[in-house]
Structures are given as structure tokens and as C-alpha cells.
PDB file with SEQRES, HELIX, SHEET and CRYST1 records, atoms N, CA, C and O in Angstrom:
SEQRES   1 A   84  UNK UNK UNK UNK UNK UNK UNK UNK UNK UNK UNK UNK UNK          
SEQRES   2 A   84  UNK UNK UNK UNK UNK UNK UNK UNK UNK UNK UNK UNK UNK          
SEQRES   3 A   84  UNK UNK UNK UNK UNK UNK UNK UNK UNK UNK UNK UNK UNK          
SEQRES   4 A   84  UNK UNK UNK UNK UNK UNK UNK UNK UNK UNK UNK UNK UNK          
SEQRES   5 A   84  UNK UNK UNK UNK UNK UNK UNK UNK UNK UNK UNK UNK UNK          
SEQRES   6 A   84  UNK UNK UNK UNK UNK UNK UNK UNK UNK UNK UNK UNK UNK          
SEQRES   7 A   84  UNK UNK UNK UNK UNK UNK                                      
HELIX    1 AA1 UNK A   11  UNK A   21  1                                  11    
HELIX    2 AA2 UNK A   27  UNK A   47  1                                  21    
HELIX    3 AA3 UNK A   67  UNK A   81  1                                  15    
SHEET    1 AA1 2 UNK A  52  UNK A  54  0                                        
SHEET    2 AA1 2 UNK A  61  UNK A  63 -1                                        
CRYST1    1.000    1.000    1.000  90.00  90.00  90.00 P 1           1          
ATOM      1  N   UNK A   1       0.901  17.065 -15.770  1.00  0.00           N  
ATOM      2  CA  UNK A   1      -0.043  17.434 -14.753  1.00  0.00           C  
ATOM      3  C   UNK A   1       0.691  17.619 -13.436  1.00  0.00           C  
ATOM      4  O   UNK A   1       1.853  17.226 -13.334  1.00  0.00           O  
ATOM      5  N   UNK A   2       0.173  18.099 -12.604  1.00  0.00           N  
ATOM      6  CA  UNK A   2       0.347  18.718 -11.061  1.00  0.00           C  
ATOM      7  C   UNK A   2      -0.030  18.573  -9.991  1.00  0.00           C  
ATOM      8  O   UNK A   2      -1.228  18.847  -9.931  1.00  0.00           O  
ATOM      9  N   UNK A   3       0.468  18.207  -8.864  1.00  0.00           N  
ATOM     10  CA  UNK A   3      -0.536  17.752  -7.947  1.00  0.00           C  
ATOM     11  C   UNK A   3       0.356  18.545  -6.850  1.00  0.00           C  
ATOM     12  O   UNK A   3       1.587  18.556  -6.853  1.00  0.00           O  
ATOM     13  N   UNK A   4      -0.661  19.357  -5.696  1.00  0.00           N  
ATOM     14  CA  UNK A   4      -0.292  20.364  -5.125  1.00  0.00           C  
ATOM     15  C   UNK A   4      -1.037  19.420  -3.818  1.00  0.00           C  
ATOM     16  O   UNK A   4      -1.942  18.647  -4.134  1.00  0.00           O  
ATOM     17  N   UNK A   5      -0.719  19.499  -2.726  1.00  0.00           N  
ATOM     18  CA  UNK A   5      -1.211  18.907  -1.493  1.00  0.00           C  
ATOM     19  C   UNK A   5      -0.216  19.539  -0.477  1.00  0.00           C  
ATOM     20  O   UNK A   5       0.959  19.875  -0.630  1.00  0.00           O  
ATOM     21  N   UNK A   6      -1.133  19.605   0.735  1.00  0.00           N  
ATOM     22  CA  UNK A   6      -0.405  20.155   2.118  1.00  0.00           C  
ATOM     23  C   UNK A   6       0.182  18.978   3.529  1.00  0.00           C  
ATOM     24  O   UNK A   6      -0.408  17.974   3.929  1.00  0.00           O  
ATOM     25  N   UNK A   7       0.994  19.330   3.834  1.00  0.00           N  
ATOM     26  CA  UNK A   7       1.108  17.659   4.490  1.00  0.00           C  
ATOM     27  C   UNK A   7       1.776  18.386   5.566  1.00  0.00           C  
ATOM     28  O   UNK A   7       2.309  19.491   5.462  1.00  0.00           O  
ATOM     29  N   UNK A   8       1.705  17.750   6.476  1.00  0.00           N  
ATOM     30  CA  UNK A   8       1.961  18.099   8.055  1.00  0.00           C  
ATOM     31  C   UNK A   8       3.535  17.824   8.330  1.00  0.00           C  
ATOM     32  O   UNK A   8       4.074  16.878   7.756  1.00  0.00           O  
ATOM     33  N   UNK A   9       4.324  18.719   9.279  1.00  0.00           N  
ATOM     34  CA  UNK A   9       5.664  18.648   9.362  1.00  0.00           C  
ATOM     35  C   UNK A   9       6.297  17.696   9.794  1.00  0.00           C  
ATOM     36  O   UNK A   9       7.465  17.654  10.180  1.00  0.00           O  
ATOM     37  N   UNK A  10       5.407  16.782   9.727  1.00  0.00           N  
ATOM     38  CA  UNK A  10       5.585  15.317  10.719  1.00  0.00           C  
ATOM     39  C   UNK A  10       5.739  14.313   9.798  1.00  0.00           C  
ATOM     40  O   UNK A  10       6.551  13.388   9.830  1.00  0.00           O  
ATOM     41  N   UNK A  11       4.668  14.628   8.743  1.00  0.00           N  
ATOM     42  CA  UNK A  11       4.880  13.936   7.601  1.00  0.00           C  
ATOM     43  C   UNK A  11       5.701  14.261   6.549  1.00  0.00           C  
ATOM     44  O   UNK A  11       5.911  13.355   5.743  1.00  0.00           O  
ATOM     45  N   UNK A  12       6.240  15.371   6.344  1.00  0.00           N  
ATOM     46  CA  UNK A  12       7.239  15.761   5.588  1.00  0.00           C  
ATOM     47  C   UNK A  12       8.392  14.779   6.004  1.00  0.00           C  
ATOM     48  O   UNK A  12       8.939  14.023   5.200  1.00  0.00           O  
ATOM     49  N   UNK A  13       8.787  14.883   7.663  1.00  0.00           N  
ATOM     50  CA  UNK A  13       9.934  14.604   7.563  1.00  0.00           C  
ATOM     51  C   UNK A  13       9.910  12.916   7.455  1.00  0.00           C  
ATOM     52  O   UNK A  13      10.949  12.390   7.057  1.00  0.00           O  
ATOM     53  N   UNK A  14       8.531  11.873   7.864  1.00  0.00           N  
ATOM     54  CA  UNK A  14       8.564  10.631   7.684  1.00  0.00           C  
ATOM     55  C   UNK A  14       8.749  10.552   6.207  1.00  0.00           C  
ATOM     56  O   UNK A  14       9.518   9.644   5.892  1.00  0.00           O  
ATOM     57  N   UNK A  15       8.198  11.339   5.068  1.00  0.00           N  
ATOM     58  CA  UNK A  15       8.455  11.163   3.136  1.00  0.00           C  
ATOM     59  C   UNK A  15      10.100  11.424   3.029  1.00  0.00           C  
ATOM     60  O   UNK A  15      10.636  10.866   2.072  1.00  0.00           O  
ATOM     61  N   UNK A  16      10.962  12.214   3.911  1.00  0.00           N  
ATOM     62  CA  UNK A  16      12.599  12.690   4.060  1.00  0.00           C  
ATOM     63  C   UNK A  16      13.216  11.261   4.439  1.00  0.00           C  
ATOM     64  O   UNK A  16      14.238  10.724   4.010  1.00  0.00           O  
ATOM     65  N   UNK A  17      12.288  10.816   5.369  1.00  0.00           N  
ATOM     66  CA  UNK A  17      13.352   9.705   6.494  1.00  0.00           C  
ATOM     67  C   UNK A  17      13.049   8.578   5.229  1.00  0.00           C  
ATOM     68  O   UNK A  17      14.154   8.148   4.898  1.00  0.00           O  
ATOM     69  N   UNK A  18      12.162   8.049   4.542  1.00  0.00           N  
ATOM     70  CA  UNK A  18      11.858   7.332   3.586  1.00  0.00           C  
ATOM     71  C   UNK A  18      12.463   7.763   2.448  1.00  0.00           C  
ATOM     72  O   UNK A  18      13.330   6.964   2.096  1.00  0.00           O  
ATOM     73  N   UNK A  19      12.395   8.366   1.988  1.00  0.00           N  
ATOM     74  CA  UNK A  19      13.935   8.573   0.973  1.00  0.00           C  
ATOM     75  C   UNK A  19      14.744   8.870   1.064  1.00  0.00           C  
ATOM     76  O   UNK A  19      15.285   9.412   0.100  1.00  0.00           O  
ATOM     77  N   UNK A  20      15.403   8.734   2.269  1.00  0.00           N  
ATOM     78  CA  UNK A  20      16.601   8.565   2.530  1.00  0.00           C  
ATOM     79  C   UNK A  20      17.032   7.246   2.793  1.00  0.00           C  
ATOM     80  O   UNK A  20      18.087   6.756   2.389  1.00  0.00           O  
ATOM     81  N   UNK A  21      15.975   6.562   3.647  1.00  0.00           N  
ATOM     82  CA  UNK A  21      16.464   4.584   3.599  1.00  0.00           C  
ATOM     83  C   UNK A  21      16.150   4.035   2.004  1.00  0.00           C  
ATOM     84  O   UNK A  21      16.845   3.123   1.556  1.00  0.00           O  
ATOM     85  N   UNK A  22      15.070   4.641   1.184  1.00  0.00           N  
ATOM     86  CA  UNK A  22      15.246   3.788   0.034  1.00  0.00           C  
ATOM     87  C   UNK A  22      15.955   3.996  -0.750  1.00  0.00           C  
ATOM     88  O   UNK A  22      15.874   3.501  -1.874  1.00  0.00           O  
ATOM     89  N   UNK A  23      17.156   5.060  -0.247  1.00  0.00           N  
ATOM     90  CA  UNK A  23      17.706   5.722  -1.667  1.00  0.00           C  
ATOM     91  C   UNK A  23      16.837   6.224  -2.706  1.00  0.00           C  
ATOM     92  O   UNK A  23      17.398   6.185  -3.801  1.00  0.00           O  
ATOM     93  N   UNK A  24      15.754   6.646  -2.738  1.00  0.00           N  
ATOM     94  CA  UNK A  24      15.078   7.516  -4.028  1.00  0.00           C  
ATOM     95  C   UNK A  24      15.822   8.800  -4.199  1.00  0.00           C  
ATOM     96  O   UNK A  24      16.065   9.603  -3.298  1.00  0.00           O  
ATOM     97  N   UNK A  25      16.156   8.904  -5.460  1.00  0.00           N  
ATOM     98  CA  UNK A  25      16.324  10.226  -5.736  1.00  0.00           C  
ATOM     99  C   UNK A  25      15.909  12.032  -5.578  1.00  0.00           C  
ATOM    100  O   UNK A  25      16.550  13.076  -5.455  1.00  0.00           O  
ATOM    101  N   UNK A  26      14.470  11.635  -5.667  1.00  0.00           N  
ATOM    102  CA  UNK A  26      13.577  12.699  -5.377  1.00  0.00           C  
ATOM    103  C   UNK A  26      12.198  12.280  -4.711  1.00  0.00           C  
ATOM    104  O   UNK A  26      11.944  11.099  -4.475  1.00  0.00           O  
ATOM    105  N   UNK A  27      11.677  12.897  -4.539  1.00  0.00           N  
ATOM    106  CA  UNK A  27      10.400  12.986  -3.993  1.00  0.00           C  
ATOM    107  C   UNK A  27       9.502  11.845  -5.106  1.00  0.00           C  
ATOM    108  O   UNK A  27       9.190  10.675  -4.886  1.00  0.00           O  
ATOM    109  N   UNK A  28       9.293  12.544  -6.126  1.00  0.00           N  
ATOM    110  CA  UNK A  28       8.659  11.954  -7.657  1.00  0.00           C  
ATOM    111  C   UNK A  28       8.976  10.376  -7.029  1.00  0.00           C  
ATOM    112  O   UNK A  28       8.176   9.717  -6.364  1.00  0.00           O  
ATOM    113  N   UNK A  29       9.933  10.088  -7.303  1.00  0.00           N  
ATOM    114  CA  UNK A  29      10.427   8.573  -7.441  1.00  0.00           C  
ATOM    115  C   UNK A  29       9.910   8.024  -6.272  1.00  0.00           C  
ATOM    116  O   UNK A  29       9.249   7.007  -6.481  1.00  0.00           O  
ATOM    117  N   UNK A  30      10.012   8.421  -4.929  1.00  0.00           N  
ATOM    118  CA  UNK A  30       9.203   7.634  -4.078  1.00  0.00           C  
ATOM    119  C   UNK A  30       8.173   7.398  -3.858  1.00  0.00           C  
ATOM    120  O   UNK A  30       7.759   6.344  -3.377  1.00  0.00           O  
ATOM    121  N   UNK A  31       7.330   8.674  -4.282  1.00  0.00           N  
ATOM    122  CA  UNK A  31       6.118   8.838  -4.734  1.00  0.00           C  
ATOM    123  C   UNK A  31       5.325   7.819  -5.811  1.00  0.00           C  
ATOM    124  O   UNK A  31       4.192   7.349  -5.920  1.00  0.00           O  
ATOM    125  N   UNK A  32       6.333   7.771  -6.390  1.00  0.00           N  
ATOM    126  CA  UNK A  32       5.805   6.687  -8.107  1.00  0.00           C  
ATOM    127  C   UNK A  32       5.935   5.065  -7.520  1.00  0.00           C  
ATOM    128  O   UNK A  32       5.266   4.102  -7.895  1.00  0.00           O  
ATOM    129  N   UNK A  33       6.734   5.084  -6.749  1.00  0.00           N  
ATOM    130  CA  UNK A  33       7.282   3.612  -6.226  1.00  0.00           C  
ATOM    131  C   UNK A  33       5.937   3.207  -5.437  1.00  0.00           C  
ATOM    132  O   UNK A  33       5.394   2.134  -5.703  1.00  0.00           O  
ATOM    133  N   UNK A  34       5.365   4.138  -4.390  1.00  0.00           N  
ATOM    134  CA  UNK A  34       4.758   4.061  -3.394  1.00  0.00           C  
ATOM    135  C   UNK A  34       3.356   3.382  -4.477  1.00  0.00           C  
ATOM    136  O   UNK A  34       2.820   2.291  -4.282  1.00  0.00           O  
ATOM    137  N   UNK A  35       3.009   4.321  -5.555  1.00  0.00           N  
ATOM    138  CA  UNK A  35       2.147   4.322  -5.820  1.00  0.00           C  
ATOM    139  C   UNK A  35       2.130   2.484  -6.954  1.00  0.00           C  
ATOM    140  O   UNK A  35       1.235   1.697  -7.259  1.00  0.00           O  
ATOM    141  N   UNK A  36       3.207   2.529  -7.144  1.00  0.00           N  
ATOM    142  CA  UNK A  36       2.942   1.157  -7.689  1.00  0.00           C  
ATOM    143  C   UNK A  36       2.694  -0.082  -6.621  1.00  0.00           C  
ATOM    144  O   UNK A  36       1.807  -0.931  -6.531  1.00  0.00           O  
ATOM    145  N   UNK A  37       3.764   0.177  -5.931  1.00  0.00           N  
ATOM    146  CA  UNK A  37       2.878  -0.807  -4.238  1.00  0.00           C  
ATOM    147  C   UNK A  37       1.418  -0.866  -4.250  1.00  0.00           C  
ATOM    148  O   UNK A  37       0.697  -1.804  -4.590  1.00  0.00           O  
ATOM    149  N   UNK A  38       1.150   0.125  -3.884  1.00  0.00           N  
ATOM    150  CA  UNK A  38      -0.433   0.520  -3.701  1.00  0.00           C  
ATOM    151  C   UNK A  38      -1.188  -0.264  -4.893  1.00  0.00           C  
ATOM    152  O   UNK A  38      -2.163  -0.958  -4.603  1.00  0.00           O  
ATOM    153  N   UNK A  39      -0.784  -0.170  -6.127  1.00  0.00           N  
ATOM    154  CA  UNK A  39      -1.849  -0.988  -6.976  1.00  0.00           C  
ATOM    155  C   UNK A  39      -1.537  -1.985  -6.989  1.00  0.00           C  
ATOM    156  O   UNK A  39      -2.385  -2.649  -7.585  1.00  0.00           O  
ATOM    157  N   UNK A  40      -0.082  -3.050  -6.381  1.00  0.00           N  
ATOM    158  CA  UNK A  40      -0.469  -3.901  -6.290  1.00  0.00           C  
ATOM    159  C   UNK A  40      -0.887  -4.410  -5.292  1.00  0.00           C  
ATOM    160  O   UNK A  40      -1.211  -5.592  -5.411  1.00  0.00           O  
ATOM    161  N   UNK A  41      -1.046  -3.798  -4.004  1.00  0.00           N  
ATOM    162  CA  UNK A  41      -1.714  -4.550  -2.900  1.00  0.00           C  
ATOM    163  C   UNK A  41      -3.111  -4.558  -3.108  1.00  0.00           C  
ATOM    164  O   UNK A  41      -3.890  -5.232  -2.434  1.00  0.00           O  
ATOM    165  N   UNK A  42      -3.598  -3.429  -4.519  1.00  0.00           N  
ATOM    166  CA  UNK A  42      -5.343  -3.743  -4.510  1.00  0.00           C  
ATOM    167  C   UNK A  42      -5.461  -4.413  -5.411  1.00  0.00           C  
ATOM    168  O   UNK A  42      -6.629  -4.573  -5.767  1.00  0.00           O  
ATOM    169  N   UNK A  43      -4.587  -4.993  -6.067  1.00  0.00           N  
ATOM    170  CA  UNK A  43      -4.856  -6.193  -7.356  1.00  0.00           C  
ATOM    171  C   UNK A  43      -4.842  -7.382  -6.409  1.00  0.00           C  
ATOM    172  O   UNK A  43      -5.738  -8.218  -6.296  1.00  0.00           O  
ATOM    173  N   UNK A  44      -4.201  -7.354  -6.039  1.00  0.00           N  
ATOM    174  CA  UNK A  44      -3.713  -8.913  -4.662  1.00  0.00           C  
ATOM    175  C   UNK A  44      -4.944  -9.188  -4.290  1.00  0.00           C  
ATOM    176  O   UNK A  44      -5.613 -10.188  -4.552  1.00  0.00           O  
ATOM    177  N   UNK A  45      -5.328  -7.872  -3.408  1.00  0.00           N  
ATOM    178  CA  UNK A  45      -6.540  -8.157  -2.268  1.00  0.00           C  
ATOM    179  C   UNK A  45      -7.999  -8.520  -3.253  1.00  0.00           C  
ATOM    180  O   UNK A  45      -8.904  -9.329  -3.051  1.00  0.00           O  
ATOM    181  N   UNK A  46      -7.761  -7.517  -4.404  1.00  0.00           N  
ATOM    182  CA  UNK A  46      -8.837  -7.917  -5.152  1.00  0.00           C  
ATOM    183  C   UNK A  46      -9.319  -9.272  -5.581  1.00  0.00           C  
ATOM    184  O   UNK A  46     -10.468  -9.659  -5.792  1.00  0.00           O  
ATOM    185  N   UNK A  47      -8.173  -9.901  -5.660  1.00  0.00           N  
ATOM    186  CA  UNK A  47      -8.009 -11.400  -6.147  1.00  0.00           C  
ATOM    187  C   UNK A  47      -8.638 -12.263  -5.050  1.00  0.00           C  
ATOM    188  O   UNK A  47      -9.404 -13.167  -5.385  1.00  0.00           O  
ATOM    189  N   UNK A  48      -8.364 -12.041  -3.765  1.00  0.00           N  
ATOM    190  CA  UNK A  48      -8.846 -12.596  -2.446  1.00  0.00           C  
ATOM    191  C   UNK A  48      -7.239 -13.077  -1.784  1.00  0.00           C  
ATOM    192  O   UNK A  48      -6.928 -14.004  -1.036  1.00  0.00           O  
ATOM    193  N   UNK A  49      -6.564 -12.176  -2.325  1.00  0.00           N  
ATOM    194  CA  UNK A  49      -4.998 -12.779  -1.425  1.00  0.00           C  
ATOM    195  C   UNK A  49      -4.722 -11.841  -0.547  1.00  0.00           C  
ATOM    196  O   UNK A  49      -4.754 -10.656  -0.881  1.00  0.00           O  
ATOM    197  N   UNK A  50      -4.316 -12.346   1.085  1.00  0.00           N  
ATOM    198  CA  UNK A  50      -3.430 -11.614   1.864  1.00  0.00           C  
ATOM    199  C   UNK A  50      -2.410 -11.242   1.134  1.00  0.00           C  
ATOM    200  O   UNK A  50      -1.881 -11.683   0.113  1.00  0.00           O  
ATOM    201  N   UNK A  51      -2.073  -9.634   2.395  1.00  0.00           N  
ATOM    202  CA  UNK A  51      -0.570  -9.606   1.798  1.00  0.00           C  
ATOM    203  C   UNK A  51      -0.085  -9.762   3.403  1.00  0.00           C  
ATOM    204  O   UNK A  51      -0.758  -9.535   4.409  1.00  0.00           O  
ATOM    205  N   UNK A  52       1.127 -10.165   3.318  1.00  0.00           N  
ATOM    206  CA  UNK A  52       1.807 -10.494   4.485  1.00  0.00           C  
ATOM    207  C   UNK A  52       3.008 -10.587   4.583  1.00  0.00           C  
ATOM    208  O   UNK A  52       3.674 -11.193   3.743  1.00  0.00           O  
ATOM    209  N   UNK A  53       3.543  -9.984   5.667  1.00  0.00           N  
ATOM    210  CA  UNK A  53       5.053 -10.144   6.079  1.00  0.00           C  
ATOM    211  C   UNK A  53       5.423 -11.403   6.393  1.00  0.00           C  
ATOM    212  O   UNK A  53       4.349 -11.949   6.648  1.00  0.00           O  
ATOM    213  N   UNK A  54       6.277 -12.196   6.532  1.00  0.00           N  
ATOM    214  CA  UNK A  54       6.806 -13.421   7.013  1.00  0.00           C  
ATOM    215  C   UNK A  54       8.015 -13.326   7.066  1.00  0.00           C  
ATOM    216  O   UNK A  54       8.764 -12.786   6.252  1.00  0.00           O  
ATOM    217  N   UNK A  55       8.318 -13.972   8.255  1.00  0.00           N  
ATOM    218  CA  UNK A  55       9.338 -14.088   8.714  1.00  0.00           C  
ATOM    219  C   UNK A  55      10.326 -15.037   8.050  1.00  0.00           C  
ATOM    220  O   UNK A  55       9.961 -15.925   7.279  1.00  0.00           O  
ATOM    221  N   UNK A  56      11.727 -14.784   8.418  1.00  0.00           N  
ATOM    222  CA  UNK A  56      12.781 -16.186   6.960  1.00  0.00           C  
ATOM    223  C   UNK A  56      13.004 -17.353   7.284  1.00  0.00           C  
ATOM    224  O   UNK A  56      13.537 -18.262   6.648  1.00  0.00           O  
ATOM    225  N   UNK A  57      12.420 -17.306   8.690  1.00  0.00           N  
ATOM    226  CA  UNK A  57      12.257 -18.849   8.917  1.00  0.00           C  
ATOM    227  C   UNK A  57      10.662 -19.639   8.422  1.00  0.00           C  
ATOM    228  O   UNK A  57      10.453 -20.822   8.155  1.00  0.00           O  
ATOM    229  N   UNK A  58       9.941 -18.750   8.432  1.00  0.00           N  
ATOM    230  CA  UNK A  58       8.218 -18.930   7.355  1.00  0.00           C  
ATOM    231  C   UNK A  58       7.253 -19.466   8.884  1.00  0.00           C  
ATOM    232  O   UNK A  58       6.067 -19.791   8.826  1.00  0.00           O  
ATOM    233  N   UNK A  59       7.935 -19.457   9.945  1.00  0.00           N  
ATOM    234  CA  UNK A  59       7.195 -19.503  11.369  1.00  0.00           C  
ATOM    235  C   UNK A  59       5.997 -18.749  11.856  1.00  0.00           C  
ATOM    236  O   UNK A  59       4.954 -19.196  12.331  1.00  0.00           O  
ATOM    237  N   UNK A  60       6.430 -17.292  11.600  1.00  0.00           N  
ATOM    238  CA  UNK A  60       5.445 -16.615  11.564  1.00  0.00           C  
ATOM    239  C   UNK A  60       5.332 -14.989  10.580  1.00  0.00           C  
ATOM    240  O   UNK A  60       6.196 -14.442   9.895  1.00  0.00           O  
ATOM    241  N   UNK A  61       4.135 -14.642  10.830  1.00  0.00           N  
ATOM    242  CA  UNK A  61       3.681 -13.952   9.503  1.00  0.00           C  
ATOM    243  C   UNK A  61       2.682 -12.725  10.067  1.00  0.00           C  
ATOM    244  O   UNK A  61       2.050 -12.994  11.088  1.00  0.00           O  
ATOM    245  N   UNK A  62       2.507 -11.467   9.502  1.00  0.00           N  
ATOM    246  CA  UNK A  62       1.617 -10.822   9.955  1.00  0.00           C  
ATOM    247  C   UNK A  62       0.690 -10.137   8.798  1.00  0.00           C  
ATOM    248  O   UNK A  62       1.190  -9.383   7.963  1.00  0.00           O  
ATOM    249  N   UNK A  63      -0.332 -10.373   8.810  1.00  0.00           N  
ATOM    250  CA  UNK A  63      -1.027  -9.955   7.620  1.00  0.00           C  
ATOM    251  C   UNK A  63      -1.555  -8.073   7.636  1.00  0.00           C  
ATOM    252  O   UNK A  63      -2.141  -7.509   8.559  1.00  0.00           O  
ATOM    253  N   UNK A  64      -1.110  -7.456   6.314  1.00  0.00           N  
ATOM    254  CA  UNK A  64      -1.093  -5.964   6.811  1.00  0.00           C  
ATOM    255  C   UNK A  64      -2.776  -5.854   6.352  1.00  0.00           C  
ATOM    256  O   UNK A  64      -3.391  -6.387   5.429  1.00  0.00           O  
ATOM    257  N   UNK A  65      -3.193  -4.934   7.415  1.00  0.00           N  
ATOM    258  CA  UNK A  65      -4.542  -4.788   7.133  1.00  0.00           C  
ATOM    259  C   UNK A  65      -4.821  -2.815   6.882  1.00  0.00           C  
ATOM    260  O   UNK A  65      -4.479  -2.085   7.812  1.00  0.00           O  
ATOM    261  N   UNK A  66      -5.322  -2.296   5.833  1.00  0.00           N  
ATOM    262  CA  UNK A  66      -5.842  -1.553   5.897  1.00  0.00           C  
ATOM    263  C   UNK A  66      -6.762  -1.082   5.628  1.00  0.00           C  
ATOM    264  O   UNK A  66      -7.565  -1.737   4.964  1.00  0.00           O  
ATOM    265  N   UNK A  67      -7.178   0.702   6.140  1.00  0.00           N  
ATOM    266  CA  UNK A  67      -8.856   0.826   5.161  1.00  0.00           C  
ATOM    267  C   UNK A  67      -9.160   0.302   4.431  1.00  0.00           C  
ATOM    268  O   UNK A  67      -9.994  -0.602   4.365  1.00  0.00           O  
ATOM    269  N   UNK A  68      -7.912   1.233   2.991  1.00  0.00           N  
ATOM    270  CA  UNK A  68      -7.939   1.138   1.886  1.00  0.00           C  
ATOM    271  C   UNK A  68      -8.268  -0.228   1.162  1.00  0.00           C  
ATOM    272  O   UNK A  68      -9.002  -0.184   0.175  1.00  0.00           O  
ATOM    273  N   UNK A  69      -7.842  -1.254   1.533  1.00  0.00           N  
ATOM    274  CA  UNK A  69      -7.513  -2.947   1.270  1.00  0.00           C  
ATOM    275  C   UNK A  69      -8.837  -3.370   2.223  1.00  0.00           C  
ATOM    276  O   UNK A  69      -9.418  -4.423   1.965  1.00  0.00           O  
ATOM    277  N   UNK A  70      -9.152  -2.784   2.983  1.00  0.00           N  
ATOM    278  CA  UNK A  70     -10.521  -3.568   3.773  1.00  0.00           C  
ATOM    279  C   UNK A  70     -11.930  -2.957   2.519  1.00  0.00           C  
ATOM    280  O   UNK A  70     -12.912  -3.535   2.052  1.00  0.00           O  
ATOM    281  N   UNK A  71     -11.408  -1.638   2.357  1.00  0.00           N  
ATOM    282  CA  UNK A  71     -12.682  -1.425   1.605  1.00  0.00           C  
ATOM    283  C   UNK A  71     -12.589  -2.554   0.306  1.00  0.00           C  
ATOM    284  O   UNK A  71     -13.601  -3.220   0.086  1.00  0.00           O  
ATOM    285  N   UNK A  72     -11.752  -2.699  -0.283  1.00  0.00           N  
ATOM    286  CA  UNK A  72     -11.406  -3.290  -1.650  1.00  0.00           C  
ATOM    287  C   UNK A  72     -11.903  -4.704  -1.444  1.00  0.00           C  
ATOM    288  O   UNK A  72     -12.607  -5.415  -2.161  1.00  0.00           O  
ATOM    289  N   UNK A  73     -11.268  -4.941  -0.106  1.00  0.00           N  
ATOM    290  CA  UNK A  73     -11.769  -6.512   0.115  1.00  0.00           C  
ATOM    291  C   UNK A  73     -13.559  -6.840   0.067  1.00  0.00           C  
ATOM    292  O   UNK A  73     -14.197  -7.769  -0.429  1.00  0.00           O  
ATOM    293  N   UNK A  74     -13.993  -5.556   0.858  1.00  0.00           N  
ATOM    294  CA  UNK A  74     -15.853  -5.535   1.347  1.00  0.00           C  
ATOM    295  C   UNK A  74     -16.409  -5.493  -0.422  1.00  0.00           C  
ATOM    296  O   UNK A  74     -17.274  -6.265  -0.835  1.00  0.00           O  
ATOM    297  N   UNK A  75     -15.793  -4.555  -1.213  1.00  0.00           N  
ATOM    298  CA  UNK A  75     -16.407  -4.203  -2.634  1.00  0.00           C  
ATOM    299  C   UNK A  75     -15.830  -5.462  -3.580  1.00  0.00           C  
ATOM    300  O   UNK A  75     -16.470  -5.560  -4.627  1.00  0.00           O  
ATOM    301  N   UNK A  76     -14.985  -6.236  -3.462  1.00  0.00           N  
ATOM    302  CA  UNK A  76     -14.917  -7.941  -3.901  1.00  0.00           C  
ATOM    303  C   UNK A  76     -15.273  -8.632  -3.549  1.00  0.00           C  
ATOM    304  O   UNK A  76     -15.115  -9.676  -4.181  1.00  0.00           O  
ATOM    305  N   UNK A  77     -16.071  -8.700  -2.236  1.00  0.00           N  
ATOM    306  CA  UNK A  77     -16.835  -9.592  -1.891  1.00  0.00           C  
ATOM    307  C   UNK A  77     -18.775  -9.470  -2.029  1.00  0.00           C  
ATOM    308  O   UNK A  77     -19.698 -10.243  -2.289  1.00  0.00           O  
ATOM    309  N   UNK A  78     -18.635  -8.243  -1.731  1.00  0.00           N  
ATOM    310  CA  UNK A  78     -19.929  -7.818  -2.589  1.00  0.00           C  
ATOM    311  C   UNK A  78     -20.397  -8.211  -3.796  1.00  0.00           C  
ATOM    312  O   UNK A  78     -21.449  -8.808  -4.027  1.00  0.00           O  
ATOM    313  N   UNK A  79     -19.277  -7.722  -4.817  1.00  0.00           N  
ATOM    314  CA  UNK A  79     -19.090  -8.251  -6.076  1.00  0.00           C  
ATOM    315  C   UNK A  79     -20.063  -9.135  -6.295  1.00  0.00           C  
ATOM    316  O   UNK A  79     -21.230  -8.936  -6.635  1.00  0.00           O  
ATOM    317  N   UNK A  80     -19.187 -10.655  -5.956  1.00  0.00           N  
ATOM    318  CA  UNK A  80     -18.995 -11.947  -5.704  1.00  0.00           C  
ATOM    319  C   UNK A  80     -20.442 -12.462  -5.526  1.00  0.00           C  
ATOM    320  O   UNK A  80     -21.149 -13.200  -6.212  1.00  0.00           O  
ATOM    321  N   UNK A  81     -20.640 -11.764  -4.281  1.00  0.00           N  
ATOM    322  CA  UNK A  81     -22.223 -12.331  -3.968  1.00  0.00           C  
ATOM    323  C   UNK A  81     -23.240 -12.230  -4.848  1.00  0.00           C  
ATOM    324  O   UNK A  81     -24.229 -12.957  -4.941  1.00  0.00           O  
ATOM    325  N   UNK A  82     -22.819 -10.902  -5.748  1.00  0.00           N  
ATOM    326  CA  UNK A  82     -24.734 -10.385  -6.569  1.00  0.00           C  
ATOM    327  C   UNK A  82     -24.016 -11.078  -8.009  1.00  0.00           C  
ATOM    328  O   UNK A  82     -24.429 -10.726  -9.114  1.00  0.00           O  
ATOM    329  N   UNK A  83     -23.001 -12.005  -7.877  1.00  0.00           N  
ATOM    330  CA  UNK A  83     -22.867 -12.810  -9.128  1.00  0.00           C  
ATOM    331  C   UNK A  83     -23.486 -14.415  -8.762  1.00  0.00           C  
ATOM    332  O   UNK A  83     -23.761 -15.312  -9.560  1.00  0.00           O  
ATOM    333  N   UNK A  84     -23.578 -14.409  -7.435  1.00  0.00           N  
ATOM    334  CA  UNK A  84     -24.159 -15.871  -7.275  1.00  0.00           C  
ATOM    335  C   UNK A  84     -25.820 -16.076  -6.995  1.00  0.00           C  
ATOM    336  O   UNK A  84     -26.289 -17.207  -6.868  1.00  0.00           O  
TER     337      UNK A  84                                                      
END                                                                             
């Protein structure tokens, strides 16, 4: 299968500058990487777990918040409720 999408020259070159720091080979591969992240930050959130950066001393921490993971969080907690 195929997936054809238009992306802005701004974003081209942030998907360039990103495979170039992760070392990916091609496009595909960062793409596939990205996309396994992505399911697991909605398995995580689904569960009811932050995800979060922390620092290596474990002092401090910043929890990443997005739509995507806010919606997931609102539709697990919904869930939740019309089970109680």
C-alpha cells in the first residue's frame, strides 16, 4: 500500500533534520519508528500512565502532553466511568 500526503517545506526539512540525527536510513524507517512511538505513548496513556522526560539526576521531570494523548486520556476515562 501507499500513502501520498503533502507537507510543508518547513516540515520536509524538520523529517531531513530528524533523519539525519537518528541516523534512519530513509524516510520509511523514520516514519515506521515514529509510528511505533506513537502506539506506544497511546498504550501508556491508555493504561493511565504519564509519559515523561526526567532528568538523570530524577529531580525533575516534564510530562509531554498532547491532543492526540489528551483525547486518548478523555476516551479512557470516559470508558472507566460508564463501567462504574
Amino acid at each position: 500500500m501507499r500513502l501520498n500526503m503533502e507537507i510543508s517545506e518547513n516540515q520536509m526539512a524538520s523529517f531531513n533534520e530528524l533523519k539525519d540525527r537518528t541516523g534512519a536510513s530513509t524516510m520509511k524507517d523514520l516514519i515506521n519508528n515514529a509510528l511505533t512511538i506513537l502506539e506506544w505513548l497511546v498504550n501508556e496513556t491508555a493504561h493511565g500512565n504519564d509519559i515523561a522526560a526526567v532528568n538523570e539526576s530524577g529531580t525533575a521531570y516534564r510530562v509531554l502532553i498532547t491532543p492526540l494523548l489528551q483525547h486518548v486520556a478523555k476516551a479512557e476515562r470516559s470508558a472507566l466511568a460508564g463501567k462504574a
